[in-house]
C-alpha positions, 0 to 999 in steps of 0.5 A, spaced: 500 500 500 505 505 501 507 503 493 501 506 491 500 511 496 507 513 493 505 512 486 499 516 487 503 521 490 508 522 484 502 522 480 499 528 483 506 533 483 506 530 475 499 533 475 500 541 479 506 540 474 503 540 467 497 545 471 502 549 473 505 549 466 499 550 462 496 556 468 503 560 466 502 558 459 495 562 458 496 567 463 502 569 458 497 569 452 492 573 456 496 579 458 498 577 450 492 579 447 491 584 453 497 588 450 494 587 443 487 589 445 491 596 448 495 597 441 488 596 436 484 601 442 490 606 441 491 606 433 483 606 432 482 612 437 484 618 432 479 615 426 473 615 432 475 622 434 474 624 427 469 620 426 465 622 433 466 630 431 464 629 423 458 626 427 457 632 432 458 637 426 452 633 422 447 633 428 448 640 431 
C-alpha cells in the first residue's frame, strides 16, 4: 500500500506540474492579447475622434 500511496503521490506533483505549466502558459497569452487589445484601442482612437466630431458637426 505505501507503493501506491507513493505512486499516487508522484502522480499528483506530475499533475500541479503540467497545471502549473499550462496556468503560466495562458496567463502569458492573456496579458498577450491584453497588450494587443491596448495597441488596436490606441491606433483606432484618432479615426473615432474624427469620426465622433464629423458626427457632432452633422447633428448640431
Amino acid at each position: 500500500q505505501s507503493i501506491d500511496q507513493v505512486e499516487a503521490l508522484r502522480e499528483l506533483r506530475s499533475d500541479h506540474d503540467n497545471l502549473r505549466r499550462e496556468f503560466l502558459a495562458t496567463q502569458r497569452h492573456a496579458e498577450d492579447l491584453d497588450r494587443q487589445l491596448a495597441d488596436a484601442a490606441n491606433a483606432a482612437s484618432p479615426y473615432v475622434l474624427f469620426c465622433q466630431r464629423k458626427y457632432d458637426l452633422i447633428r448640431h
